[in-house]
SERO-4910 file (N, C-alpha, C, O; in steps of 0.05 Angstrom, whole numbers):
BEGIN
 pado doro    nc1    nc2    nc3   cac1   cac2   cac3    cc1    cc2    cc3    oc1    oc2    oc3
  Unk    A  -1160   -275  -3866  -1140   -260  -3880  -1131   -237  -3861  -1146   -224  -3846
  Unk    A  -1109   -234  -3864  -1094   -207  -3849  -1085   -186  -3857  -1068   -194  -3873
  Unk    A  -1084   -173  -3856  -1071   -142  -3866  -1055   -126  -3839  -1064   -121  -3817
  Unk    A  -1036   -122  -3846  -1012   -101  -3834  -1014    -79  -3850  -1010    -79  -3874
  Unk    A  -1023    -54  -3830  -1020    -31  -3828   -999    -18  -3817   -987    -30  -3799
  Unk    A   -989     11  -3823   -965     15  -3814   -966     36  -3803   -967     57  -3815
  Unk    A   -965     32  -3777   -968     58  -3754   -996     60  -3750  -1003     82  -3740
  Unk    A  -1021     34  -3756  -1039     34  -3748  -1054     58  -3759  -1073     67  -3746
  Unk    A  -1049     69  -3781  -1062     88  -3803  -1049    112  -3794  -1056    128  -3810
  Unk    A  -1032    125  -3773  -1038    142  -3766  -1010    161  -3780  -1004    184  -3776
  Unk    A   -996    142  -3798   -965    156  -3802   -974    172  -3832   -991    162  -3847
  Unk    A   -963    192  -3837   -966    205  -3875   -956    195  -3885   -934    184  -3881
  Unk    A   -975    195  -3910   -975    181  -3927   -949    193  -3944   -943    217  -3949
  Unk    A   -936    171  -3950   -905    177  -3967   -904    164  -3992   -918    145  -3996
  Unk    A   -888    173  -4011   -878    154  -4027   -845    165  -4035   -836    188  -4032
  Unk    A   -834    144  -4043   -808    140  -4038   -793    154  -4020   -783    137  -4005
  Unk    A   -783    188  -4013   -772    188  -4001   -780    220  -3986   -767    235  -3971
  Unk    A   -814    221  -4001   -826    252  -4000   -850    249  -3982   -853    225  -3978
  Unk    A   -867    263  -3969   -899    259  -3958   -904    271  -3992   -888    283  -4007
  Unk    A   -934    263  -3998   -953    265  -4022   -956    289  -4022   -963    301  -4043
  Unk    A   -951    306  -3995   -964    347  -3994   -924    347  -4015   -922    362  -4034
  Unk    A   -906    335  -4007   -880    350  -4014   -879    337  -4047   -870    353  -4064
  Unk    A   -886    310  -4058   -886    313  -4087   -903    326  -4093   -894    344  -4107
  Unk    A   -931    328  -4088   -946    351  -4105   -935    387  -4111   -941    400  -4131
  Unk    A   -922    394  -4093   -914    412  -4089   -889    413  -4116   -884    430  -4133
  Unk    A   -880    391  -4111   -847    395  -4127   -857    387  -4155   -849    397  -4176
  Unk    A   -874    371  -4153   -888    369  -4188   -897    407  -4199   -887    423  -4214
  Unk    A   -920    407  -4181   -920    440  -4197   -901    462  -4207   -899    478  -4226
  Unk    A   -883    449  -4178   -858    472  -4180   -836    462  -4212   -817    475  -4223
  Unk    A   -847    437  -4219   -818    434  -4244   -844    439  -4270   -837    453  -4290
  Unk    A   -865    430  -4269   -878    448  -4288   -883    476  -4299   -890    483  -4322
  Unk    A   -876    491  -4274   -876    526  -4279   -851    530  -4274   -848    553  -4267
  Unk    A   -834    518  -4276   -800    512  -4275   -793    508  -4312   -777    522  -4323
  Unk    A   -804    493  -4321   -807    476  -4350   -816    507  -4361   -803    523  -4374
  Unk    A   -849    511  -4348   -852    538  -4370   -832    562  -4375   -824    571  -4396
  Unk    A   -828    569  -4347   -805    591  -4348   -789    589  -4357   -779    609  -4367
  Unk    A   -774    560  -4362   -753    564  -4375   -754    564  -4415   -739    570  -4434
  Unk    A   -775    557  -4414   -776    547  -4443   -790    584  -4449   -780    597  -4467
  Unk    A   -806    593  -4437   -810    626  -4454   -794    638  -4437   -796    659  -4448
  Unk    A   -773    643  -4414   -751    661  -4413   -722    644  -4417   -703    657  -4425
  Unk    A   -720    628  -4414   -695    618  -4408   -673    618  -4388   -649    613  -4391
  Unk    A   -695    627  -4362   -681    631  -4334   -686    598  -4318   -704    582  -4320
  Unk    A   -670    597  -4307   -655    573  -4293   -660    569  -4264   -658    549  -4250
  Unk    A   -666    595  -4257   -675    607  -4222   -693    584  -4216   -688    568  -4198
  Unk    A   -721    581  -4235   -742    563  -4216   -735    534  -4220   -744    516  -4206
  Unk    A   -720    531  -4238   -710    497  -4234   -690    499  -4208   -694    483  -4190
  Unk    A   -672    515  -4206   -659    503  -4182   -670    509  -4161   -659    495  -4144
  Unk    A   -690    525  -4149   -709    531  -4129   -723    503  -4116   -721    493  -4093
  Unk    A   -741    491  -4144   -751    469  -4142   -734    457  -4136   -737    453  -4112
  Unk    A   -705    442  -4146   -690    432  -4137   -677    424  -4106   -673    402  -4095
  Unk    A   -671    457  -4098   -673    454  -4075   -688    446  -4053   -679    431  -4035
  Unk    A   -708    456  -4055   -735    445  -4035   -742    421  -4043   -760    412  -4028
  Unk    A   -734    401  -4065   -742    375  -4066   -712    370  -4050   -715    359  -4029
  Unk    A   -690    374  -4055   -671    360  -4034   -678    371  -4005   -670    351  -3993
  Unk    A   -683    382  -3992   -691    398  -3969   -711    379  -3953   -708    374  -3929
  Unk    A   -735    367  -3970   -757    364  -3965   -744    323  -3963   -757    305  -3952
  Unk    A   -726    321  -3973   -730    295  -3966   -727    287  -3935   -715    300  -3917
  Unk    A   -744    255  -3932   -745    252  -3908   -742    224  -3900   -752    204  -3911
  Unk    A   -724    223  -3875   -721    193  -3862   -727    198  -3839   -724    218  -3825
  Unk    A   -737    177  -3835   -750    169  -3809   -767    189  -3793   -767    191  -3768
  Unk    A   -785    208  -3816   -795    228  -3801   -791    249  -3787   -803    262  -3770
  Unk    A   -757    252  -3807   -752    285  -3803   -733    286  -3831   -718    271  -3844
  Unk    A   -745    310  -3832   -722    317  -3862   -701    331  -3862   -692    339  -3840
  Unk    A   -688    337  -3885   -665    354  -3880   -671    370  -3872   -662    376  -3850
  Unk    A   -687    383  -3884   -688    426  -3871   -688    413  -3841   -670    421  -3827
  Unk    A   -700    400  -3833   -712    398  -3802   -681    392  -3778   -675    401  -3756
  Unk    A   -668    372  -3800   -640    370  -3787   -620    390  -3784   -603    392  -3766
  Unk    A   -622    409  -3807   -606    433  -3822   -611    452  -3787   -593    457  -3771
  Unk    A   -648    460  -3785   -650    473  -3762   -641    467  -3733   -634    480  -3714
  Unk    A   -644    435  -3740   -639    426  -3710   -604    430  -3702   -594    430  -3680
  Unk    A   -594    432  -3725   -564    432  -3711   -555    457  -3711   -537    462  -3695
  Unk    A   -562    475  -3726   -557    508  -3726   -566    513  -3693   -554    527  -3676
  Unk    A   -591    498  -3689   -600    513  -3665   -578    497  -3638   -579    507  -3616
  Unk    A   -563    477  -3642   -552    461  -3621   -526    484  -3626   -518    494  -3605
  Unk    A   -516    490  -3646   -479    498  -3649   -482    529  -3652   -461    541  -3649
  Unk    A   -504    546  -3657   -502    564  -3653   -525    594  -3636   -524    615  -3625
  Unk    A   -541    575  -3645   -565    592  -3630   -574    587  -3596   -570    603  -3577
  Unk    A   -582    572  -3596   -577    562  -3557   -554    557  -3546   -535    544  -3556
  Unk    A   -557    565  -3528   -527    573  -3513   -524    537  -3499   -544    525  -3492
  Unk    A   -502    528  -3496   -497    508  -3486   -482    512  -3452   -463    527  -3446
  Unk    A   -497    496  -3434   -482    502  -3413   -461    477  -3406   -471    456  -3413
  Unk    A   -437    474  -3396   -431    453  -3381   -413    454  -3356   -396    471  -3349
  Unk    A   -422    432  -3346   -410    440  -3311   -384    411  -3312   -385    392  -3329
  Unk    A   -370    413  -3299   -346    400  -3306   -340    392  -3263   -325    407  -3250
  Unk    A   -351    374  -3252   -343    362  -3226   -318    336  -3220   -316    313  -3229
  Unk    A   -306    350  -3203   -283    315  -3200   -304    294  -3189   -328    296  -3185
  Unk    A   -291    277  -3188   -301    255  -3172   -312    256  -3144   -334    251  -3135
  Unk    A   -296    261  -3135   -292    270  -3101   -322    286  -3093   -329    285  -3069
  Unk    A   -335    297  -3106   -349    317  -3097   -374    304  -3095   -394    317  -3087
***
């Protein structure tokens, strides 16, 4: 019998489209999201949770926030150099 492993054990553990550290996280966060809203009736920690569950999703082993940083840091934060040569040279 055979078994296929994936990444040879070494990749995190996911399910659907989260690592298991990012649903645990977003489960607590809509439970004390649920409380708050039901004894104040503020809206703040549902869309918080909200956010960081869209933030936190991930393909191919990078997520949004991660893309969010990576391109802030390409278009505004590191300086881009470019050198521009004819042919001739």
């Amino acid at each position: 019998m055979e078994y296929l492993y994936p990444d040879n054990l070494k990749a995190k553990a996911t399910l659907w489209l989260w690592e298991l550290r990012d649903i645990g996280i977003i489960a607590i966060g809509l439970l004390i999201s649920v409380f708050a809203f039901s004894q104040t009736g503020l809206l703040l920690p549902i869309v918080i949770t909200a956010v960081y569950a869209f933030l936190s999703i991930r393909f191919e082993d990078v997520s949004i926030l991660d893309f969010i940083k990576y391109a802030m840091a390409f278009f505004f934060l590191k300086p881009q150099n470019y050198e521009w040569r004819s042919a001739n040279e």
